[in-house]
Backbone bond lengths (Angstrom), bond angles and torsions (degrees), N, CA, C in turn:
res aa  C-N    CA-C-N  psi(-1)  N-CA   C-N-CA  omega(-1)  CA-C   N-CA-C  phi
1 X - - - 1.462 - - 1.517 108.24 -
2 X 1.477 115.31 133.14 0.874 130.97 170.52 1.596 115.06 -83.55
3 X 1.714 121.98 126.20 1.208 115.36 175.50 1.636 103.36 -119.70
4 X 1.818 107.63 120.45 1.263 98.45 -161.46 1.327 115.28 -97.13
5 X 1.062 133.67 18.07 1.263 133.56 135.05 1.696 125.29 -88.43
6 X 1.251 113.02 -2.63 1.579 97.79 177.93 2.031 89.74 -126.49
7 X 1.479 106.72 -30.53 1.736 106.96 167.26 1.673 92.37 68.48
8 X 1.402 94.59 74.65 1.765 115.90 -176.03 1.622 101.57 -119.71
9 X 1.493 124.88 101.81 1.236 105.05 -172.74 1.388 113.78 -92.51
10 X 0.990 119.44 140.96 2.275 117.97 -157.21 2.081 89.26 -149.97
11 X 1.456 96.87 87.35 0.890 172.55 116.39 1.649 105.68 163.90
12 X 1.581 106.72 151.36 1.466 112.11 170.69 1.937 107.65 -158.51
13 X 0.862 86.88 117.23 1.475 162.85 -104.63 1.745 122.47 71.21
14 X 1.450 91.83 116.00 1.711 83.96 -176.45 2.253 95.70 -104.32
15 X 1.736 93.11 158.68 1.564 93.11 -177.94 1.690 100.41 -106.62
16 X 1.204 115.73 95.60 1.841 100.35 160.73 1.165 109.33 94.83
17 X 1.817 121.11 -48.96 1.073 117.74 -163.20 1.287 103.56 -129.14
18 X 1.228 144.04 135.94 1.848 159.72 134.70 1.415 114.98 -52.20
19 X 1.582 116.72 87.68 1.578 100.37 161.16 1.296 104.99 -106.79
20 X 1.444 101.87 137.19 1.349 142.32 163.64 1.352 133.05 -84.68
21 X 1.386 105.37 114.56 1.871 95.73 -175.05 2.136 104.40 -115.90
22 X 0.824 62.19 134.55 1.939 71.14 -172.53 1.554 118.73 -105.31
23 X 1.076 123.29 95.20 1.792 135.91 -138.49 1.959 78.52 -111.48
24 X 1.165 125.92 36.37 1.890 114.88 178.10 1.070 95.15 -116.02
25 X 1.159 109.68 -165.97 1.597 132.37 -173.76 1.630 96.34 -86.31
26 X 1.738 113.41 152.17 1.340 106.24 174.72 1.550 106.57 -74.17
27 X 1.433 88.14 172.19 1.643 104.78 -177.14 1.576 108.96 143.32
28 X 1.257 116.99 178.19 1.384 117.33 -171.52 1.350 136.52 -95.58
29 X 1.466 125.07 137.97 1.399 105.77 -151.93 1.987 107.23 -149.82
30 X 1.004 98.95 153.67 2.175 94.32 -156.17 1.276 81.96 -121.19
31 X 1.778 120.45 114.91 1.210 125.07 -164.80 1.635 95.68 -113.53
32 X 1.524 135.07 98.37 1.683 128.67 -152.16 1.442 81.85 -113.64
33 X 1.404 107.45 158.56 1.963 139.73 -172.22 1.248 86.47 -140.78
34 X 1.796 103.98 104.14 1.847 123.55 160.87 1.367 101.01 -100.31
35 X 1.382 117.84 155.91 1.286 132.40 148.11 1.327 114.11 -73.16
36 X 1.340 113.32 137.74 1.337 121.43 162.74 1.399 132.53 -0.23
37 X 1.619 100.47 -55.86 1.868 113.53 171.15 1.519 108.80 -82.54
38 X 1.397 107.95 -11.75 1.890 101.30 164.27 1.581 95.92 100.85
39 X 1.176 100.54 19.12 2.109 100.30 168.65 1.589 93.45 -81.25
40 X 1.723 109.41 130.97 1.495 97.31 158.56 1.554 119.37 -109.21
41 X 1.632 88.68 148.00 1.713 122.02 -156.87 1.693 80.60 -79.12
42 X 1.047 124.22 -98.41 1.407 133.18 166.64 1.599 138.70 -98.30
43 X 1.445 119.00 -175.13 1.021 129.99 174.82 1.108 125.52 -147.53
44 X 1.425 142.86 115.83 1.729 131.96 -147.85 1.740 97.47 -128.86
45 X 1.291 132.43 97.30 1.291 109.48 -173.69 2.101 100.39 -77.98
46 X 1.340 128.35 151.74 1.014 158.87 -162.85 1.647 105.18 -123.21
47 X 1.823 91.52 135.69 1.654 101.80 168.69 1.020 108.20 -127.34
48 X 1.226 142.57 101.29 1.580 136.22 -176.56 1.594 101.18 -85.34
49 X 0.958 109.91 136.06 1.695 110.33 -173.79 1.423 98.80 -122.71
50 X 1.763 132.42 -6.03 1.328 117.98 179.13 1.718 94.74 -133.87
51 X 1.392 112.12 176.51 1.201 130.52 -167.60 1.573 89.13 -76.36
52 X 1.078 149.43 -22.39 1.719 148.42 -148.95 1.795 95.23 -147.38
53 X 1.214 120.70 109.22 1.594 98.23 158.15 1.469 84.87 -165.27
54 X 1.493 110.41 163.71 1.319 138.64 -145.16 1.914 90.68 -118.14
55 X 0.969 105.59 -177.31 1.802 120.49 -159.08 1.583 109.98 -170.70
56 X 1.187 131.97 106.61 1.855 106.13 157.22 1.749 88.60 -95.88
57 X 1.495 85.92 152.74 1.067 126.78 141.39 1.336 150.37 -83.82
58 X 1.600 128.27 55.63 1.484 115.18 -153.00 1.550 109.98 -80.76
59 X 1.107 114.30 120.78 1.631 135.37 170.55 1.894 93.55 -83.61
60 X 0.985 153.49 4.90 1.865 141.35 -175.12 1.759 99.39 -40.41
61 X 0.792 153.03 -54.35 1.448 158.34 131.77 1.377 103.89 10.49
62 X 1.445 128.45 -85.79 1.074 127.28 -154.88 1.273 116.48 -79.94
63 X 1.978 107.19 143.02 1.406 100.90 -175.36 2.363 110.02 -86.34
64 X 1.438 92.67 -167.25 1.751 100.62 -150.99 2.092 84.62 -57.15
65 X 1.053 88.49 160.71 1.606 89.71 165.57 1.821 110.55 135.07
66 X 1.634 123.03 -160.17 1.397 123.75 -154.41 1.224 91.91 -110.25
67 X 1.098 130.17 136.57 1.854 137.83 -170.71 1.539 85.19 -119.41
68 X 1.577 114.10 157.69 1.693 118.42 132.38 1.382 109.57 -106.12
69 X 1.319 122.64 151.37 1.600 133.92 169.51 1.354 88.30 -127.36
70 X 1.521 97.63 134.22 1.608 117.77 -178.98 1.700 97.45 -127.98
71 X 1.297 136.89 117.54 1.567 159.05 122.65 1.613 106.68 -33.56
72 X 1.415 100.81 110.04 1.232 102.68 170.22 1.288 126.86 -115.94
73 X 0.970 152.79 92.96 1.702 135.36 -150.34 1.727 111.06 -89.87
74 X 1.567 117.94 121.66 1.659 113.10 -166.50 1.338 111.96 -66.51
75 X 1.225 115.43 5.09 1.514 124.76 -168.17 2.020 106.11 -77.07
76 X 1.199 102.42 -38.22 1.512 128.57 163.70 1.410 86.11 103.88
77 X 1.323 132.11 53.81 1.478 125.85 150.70 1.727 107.89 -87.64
78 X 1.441 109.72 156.83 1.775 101.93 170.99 1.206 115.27 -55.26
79 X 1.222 110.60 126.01 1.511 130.29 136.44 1.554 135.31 -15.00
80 X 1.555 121.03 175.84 1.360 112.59 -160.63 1.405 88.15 -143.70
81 X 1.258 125.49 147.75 2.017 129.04 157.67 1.421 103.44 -138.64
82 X 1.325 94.60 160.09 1.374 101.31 -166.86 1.713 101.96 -161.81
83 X 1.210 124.80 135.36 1.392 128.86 -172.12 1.827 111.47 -98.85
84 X 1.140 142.02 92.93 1.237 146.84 159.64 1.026 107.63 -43.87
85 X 1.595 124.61 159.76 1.634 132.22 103.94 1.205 111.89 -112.68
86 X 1.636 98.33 144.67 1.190 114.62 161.66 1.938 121.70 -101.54
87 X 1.562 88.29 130.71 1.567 94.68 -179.99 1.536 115.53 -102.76
């Protein structure tokens, strides 16, 4: 689990899927999956509408290896990174 304000990954090694738990204030947020060299795989924009809410992330696409997931908040506060693997 991803906590996107503290960016706690619970499991790591992750399989396929990225869940994300987002413990901020609601509002809007562009949750992107880079490769290692910083190519991005995707981009998922996010609406958190409560103070606590959960997210998957499905990576099924990508093969085994080290992802970054970057948290972006549209508000223009800093951002979050975080280094995966996927098994």
């Amino acid at each position: 689990m991803v906590v996107a304000n503290q960016i706690l990954p619970i499991p790591n090694p992750i399989h396929n899927i990225i869940p994300i738990r987002f413990n901020s204030s609601a509002g809007l947020y562009m949750v992107s999956l880079y490769t290692r060299d910083g190519q991005l795989l995707q981009a998922i924009p996010v609406n958190i509408t409560s103070e606590q809410q959960d997210v998957l992330l499905p990576i099924r696409h990508a093969q085994q290896g080290i992802y970054l997931i970057r948290v972006n908040p549209q508000d223009g506060k800093p951002g979050y990174t975080l280094k995966v693997i996927n098994k």
